[in-house]
TIMARNU-607223 format. One record per residue: residue in one letter; x, y, z of N, C-alpha, C in turn; residue number from 1. Coordinates in Angstrom, 3 decimals, decimal comma, padded with zeros to 6 digits, m for minus. Example, Ala and Ser with C-alpha at 12.3 -4.5 7.8 and 13.67 -1.06 7.14 Angstrom:
2
("A" (013,190 m005,690 007,800) (012,300 m004,500 007,800) (013,200 m003,300 007,800) 1)
("S" (012,850 m002,250 007,080) (013,670 m001,060 007,140) (012,900 000,030 007,870) 2)
***
This chain:
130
("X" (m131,794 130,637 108,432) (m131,769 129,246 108,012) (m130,492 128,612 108,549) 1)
("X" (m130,610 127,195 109,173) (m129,776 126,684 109,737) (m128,555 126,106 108,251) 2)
("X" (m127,551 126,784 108,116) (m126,655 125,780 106,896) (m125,598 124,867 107,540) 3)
("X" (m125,621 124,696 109,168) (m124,548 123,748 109,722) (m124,103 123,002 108,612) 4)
("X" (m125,495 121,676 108,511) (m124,869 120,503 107,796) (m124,941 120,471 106,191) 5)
("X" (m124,904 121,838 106,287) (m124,004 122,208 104,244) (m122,663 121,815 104,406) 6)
("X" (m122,202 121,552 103,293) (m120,755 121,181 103,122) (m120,326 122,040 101,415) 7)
("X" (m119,344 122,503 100,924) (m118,951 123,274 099,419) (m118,839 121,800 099,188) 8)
("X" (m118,892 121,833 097,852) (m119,125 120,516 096,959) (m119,406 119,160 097,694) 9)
("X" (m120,558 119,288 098,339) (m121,177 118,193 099,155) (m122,419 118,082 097,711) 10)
("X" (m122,355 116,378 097,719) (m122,919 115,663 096,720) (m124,067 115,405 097,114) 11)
("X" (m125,412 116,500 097,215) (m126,953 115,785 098,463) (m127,829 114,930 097,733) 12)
("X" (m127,493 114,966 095,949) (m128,431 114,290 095,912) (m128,144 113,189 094,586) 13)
("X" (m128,262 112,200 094,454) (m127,728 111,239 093,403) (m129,369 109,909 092,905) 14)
("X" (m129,947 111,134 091,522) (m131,064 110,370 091,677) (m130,906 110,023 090,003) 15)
("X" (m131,414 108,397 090,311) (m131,544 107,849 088,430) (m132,915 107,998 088,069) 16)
("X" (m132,741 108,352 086,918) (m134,062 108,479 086,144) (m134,296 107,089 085,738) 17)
("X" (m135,595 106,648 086,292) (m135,917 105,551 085,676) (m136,434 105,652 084,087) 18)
("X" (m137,189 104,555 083,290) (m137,810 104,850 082,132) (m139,077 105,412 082,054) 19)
("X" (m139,766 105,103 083,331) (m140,773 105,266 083,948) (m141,189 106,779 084,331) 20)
("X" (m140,267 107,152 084,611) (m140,725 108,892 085,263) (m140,869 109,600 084,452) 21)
("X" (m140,972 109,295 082,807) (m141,484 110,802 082,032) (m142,945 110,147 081,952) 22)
("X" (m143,477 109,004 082,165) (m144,569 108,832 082,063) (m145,110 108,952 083,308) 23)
("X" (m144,574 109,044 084,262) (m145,514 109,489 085,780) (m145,441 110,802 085,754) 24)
("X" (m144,602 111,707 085,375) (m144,730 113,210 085,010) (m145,643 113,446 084,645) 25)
("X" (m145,612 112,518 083,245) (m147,099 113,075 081,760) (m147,971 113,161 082,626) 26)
("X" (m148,762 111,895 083,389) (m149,514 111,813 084,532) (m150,040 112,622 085,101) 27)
("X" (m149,159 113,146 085,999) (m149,354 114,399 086,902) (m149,518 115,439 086,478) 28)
("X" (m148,667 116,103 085,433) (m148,693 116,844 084,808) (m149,931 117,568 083,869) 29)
("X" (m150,646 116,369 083,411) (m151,219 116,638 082,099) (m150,458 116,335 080,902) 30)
("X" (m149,199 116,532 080,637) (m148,179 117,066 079,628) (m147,772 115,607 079,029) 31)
("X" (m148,740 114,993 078,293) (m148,053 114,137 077,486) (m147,601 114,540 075,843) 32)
("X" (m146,720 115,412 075,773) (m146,488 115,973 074,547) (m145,222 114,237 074,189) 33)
("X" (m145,529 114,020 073,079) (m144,524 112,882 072,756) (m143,195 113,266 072,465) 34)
("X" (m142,723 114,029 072,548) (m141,156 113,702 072,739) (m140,884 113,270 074,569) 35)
("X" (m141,684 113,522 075,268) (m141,114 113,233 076,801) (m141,785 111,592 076,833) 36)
("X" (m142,680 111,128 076,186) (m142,911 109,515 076,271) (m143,054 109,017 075,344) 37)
("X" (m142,509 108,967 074,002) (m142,103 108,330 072,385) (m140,853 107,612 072,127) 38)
("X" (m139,891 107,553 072,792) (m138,567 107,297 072,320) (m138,662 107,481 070,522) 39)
("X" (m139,360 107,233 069,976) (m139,153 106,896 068,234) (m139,271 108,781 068,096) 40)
("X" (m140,482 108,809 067,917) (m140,349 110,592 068,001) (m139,392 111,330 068,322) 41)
("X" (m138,778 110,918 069,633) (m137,565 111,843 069,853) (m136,755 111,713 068,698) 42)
("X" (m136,446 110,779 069,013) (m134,961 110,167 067,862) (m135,421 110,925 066,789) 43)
("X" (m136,418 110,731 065,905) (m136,910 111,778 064,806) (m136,281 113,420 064,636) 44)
("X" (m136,419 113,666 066,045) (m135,939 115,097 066,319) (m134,232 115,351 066,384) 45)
("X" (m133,599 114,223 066,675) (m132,203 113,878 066,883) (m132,100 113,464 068,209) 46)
("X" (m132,746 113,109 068,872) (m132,978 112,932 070,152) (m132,002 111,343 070,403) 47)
("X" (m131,342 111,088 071,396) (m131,505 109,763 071,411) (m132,456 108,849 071,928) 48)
("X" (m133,028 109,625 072,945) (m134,831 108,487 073,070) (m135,694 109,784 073,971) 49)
("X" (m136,301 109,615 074,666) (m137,337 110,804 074,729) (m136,935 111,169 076,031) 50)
("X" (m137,098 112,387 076,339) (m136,089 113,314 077,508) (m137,606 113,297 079,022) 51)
("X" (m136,961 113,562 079,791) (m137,467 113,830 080,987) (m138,072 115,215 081,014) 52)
("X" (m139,136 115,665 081,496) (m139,869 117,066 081,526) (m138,705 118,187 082,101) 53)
("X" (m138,576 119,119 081,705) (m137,878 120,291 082,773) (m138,132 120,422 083,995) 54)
("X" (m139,394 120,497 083,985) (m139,909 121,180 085,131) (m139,621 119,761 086,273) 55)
("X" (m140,017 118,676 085,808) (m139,805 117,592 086,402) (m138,577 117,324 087,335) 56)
("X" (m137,308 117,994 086,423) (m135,608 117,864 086,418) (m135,819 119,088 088,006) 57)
("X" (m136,378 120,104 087,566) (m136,693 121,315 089,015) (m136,743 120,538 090,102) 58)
("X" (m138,630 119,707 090,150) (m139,031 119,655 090,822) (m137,695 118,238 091,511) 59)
("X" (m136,964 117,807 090,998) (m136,287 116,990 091,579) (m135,042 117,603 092,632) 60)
("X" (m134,455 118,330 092,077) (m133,896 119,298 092,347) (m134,026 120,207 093,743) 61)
("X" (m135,331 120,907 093,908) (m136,198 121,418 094,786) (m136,149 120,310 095,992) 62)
("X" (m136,741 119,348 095,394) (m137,130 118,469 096,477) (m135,894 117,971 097,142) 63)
("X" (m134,662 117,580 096,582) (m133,377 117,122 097,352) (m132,791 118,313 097,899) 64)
("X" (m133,077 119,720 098,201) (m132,705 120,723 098,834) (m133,279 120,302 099,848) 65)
("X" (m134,904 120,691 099,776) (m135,640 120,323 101,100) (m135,366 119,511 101,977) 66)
("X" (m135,297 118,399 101,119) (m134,714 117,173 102,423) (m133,545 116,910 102,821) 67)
("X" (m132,685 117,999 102,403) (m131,173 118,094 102,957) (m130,991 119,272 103,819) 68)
("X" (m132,068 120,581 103,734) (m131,932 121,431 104,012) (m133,176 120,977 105,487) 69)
("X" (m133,595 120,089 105,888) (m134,715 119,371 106,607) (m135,964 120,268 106,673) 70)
("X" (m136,774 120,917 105,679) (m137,438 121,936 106,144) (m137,678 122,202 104,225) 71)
("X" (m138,482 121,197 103,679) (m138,812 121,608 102,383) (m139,922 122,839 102,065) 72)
("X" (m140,425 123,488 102,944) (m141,371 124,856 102,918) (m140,737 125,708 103,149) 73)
("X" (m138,998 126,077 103,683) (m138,269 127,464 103,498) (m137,686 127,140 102,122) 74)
("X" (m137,816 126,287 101,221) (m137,534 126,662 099,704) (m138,426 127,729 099,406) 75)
("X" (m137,825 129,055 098,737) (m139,024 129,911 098,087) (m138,839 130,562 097,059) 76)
("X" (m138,036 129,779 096,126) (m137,621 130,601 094,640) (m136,675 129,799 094,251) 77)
("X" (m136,659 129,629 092,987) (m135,855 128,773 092,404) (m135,590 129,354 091,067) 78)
("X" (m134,010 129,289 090,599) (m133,746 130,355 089,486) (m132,840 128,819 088,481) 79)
("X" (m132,847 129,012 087,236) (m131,754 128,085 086,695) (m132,327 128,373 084,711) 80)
("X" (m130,754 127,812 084,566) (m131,453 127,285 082,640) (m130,946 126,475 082,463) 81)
("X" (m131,819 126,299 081,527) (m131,815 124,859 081,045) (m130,579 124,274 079,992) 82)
("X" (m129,723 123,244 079,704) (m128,369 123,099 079,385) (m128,827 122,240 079,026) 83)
("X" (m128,716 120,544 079,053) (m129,304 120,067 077,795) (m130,012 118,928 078,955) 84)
("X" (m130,605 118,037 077,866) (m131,654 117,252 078,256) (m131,503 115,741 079,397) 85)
("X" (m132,665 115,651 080,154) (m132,112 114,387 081,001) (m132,878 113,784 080,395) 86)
("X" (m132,590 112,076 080,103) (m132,985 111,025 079,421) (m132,602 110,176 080,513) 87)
("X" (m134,091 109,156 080,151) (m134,763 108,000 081,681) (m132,708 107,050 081,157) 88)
("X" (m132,545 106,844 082,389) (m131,313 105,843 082,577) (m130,468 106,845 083,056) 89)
("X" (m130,390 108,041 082,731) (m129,643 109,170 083,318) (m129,389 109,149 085,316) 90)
("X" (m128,484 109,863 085,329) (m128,800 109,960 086,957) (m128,703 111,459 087,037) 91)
("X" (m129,073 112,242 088,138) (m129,044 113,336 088,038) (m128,225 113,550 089,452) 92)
("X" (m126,681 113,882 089,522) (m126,504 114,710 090,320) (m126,337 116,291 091,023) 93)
("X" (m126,418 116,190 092,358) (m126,821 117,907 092,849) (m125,819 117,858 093,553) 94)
("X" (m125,057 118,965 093,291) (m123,484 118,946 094,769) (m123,855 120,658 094,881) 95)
("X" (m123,667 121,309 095,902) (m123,206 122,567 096,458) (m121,988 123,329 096,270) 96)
("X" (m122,036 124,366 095,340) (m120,960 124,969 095,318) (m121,001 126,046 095,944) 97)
("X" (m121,990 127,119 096,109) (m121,726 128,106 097,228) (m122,950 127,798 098,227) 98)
("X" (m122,654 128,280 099,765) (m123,971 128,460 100,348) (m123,891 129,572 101,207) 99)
("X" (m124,944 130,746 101,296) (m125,007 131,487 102,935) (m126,358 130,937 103,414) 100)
("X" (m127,211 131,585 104,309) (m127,860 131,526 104,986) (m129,425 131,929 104,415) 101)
("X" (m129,712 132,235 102,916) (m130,437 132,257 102,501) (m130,408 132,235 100,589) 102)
("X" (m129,277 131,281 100,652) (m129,180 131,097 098,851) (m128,000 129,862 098,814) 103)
("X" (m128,868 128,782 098,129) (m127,762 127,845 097,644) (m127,233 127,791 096,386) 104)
("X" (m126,195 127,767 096,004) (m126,346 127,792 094,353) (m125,499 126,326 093,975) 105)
("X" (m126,103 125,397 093,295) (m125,927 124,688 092,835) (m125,188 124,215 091,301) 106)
("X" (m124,537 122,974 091,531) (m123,924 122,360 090,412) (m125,013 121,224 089,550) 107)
("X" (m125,693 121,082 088,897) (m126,851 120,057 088,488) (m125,906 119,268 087,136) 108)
("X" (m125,766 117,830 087,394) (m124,859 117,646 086,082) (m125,201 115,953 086,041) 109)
("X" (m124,822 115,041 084,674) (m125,850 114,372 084,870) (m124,575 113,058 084,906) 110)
("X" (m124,213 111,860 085,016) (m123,493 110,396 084,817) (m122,127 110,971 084,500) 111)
("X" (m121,843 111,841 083,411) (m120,437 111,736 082,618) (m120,384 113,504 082,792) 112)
("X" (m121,245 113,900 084,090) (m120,331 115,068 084,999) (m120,937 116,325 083,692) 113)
("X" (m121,954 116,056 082,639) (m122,577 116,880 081,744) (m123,326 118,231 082,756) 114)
("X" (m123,644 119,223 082,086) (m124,298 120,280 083,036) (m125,574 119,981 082,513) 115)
("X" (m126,442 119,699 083,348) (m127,792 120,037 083,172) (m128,484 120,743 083,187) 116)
("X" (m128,649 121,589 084,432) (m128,608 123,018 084,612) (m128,049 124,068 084,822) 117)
("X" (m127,662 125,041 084,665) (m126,919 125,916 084,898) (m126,994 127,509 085,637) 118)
("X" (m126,631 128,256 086,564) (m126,693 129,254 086,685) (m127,909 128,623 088,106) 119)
("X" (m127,842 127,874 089,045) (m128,934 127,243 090,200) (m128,593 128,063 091,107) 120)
("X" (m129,841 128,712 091,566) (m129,832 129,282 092,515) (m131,142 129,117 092,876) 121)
("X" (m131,180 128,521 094,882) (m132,326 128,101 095,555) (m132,013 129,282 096,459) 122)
("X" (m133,322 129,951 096,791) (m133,197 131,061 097,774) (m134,435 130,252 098,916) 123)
("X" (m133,675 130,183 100,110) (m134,263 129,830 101,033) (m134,980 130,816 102,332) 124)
("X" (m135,577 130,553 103,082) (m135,917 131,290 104,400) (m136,609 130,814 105,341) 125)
("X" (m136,900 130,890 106,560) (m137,514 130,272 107,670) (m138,877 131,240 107,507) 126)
("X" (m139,103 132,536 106,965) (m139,790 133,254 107,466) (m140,710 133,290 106,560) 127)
("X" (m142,263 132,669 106,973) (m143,260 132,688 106,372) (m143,845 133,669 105,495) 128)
("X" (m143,777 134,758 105,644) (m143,950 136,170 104,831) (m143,014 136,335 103,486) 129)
("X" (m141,993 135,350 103,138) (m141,087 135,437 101,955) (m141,874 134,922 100,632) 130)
***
């Protein structure tokens, strides 16, 4: 895998959650469980309004590798946990803290530098058989 245009704490990806994207998730998903599109429900839970899907927070994640890494089909594993919740108005940034030639491991943290995810590791490869 080409990592030329990696950089250590290079910032690739700076995305806001609109209010909108836990309900285009539910969508796609299937997954309209109401804490991800209720705001009142959440709050019920202690929430301050209703959180963005996990998997959603991944697939965002995933996808700003790919298109930094130019070649979103040598993504082929994706490792992380979950740290606390993204809520629509949030932004989600992705910076690089280590890289070789077949593993990025990432910083995921959200406006006020919070961890979102933790422990990111994208294992990459050119080679179709992975």
């Amino acid at each position: 895998m080409n990592t030329g245009n990696l950089a250590m704490n290079e910032n690739i990806a700076q995305i806001e959650i609109d209010k909108y994207r836990p309900i285009y998730y539910a969508a796609a998903s299937g997954d309209f469980s109401p804490l991800h599109i209720d705001p009142e429900l959440a709050r019920s839970f202690g929430l301050k309004k209703n959180i963005l899907h996990g998997l959603c927070t991944i697939a965002l994640v995933v996808d700003a590798v790919g298109i930094k890494i130019g070649n979103p089909s040598a993504v082929k594993k994706f490792k992380c946990r979950f740290v606390s919740p993204v809520f629509p108005g949030d932004t989600v940034n992705i910076f690089i803290e280590e890289f070789d030639d077949s593993i990025l491991v990432l910083k995921v943290v959200n406006q006020e530098n919070n961890k979102i995810l933790d422990k990111v590791a994208v294992y990459i490869s050119d080679s179709e058989s992975d």
